[in-house]
Every structure is written in C-alpha cells, then in structure tokens.
matplotlib code that plots the C-alpha trace (Angstrom):
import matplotlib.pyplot as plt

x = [0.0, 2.8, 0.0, -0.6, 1.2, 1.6, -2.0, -2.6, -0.1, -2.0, -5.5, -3.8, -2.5, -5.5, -8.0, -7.0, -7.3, -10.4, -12.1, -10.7, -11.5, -15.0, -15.4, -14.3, -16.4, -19.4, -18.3, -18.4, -21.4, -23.1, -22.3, -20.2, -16.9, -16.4, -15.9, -12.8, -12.1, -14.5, -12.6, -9.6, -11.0, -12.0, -8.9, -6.9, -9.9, -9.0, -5.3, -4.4, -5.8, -4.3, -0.8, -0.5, -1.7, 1.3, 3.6, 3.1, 3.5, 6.7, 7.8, 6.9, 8.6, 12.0, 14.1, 16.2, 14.4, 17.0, 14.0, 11.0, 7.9, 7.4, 10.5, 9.1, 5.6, 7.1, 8.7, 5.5, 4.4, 7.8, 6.4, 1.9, 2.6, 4.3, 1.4, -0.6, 0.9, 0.6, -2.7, -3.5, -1.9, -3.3, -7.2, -6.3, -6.9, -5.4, -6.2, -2.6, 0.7, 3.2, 5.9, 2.7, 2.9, 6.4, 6.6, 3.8, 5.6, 7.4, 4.3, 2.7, 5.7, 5.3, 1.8, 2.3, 5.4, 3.0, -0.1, 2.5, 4.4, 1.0, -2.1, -0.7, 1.6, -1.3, -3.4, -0.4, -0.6, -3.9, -4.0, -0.9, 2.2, 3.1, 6.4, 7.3, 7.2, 10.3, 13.6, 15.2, 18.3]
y = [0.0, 2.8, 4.5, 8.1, 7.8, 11.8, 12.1, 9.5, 11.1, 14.8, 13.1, 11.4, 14.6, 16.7, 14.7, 15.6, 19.4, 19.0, 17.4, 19.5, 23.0, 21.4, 21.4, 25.1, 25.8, 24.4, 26.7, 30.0, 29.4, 29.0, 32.7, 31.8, 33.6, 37.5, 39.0, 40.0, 35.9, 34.9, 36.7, 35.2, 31.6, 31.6, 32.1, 29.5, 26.5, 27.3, 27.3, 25.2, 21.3, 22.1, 23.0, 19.8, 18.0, 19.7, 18.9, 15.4, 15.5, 17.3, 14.7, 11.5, 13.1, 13.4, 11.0, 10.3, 10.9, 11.2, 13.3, 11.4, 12.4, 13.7, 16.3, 17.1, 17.6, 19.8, 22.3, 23.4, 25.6, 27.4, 28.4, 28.6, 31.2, 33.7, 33.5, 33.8, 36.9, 38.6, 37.4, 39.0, 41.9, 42.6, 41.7, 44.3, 41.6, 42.8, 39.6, 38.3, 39.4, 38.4, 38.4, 35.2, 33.4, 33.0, 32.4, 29.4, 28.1, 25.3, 24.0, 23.8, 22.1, 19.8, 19.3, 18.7, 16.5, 13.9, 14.3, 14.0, 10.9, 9.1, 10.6, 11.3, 8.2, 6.4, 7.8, 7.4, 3.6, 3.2, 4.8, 2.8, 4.0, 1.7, 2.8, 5.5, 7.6, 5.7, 5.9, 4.3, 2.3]
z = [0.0, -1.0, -3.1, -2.2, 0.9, 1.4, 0.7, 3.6, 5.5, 4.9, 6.4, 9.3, 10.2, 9.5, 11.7, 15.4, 15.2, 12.9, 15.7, 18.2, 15.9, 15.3, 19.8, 19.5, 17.2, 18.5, 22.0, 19.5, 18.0, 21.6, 22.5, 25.5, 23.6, 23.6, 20.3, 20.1, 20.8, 18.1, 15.8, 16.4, 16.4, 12.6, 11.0, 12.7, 12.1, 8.2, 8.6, 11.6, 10.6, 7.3, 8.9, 10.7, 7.7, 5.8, 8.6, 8.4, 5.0, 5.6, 8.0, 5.9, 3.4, 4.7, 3.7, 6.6, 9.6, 12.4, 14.4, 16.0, 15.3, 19.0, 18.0, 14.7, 16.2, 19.1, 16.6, 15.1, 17.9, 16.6, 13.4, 14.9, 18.2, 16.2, 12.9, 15.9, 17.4, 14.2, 13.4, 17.1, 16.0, 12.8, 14.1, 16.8, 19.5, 22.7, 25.0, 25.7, 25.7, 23.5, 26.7, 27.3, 24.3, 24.6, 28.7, 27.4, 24.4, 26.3, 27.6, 23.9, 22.3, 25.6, 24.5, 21.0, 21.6, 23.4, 20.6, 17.8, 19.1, 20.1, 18.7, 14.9, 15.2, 16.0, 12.8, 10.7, 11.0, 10.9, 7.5, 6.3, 7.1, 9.3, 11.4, 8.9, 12.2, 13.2, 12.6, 9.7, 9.8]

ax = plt.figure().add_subplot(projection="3d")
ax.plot(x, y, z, "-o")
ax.set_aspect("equal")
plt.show()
C-alpha cells in the first residue's frame, strides 16, 4: 500500500485538530466567547488542521528521519505562536501578551510533543504507514 502515501499522511494529520477545531467551534457558535475571541478563532480553524496535515507530509517526506515524530511535532508551535501573534496583532486583539505566548511556548511544544508521538503516530498507522514515524536504519 505505498500509493498516495503523502496524501494519507496529509488526512492522518488533519484529523485531530479538525475534531478538536470542530469542539471550539461548537463553544463560538453558543455565544459563550467575547468578540474580540470569536474573531480570532476563525482564521486559525482554516489554517491550523491544514498545517498539521502539511507537517506530516513534511515529515513523511524526509528522507532520513533522524528526528522522532514527538520532535518534529514539538517544533510546530515554533512556526503557529508567532502566525498567531501577528494574526492577534493585525485583528487588533489585545487579550494576551506576547511576553505570554512565549513564557507558554514550552508548555505547547510539551503538548504537542506527546499528541504528535502518540495521537498522529497512532493515525499514521492506521491509514498505512506503518512505522514511517520511526527511525530508519
């Protein structure tokens, strides 16, 4: 089964934040969020599953994979905190610091390291891949 393997790799990747956008979602359209936070949420349910869905891609990709996927995972906060500053910044949404997204951008690589080594692992099998996760000899 080594057909479409990035496109399998782009679905197991997509799936966790799509369910988790689709909760959020669910607590903005209840009118429990304040504007300014509604705002903000829409953007990133576009751009966010589709980030991690590239991401795997990017990691089933690479050739020799000397990184586990717990690593590769924990490095995308890197690049989603500071698209989220500026989309903060250019929506005029004054909520948080940025002095606050960085003090809690250990915790989120933290975070993602655990969901990328067993949540997206996990999906990355069950559509196929197998232990492309893993290292390589």
């Amino acid at each position: 089964m080594n057909r479409h393997s990035y496109l399998r790799a782009y679905m197991a990747g997509v799936l966790l934040p799509s369910w988790f956008m689709l909760a959020v979602l669910s607590v903005a359209a209840s009118g429990i969020l304040p504007d300014a936070l509604e705002r903000a949420v829409i953007f990133p349910m576009a751009v966010v599953p589709n980030v991690w869905g590239a991401w795997n891609v990017l990691y089933i990709a690479s050739a020799p994979r000397r990184v586990s996927i717990g690593v590769f995972g924990a490095m995308l906060p890197l690049l989603l905190v500071p698209a989220g500053l500026l989309l903060a910044h250019a929506l005029d949404i004054r909520f948080y610091k940025t002095s606050h997204a960085l003090a809690l951008l250990p915790i989120g690589m933290a975070v993602y390291y655990v969901v990328w080594k067993h949540v997206v692992a996990f999906f990355n099998r069950i559509v196929g891949l197998g232990d492309a996760y893993q290292r390589r000899p």
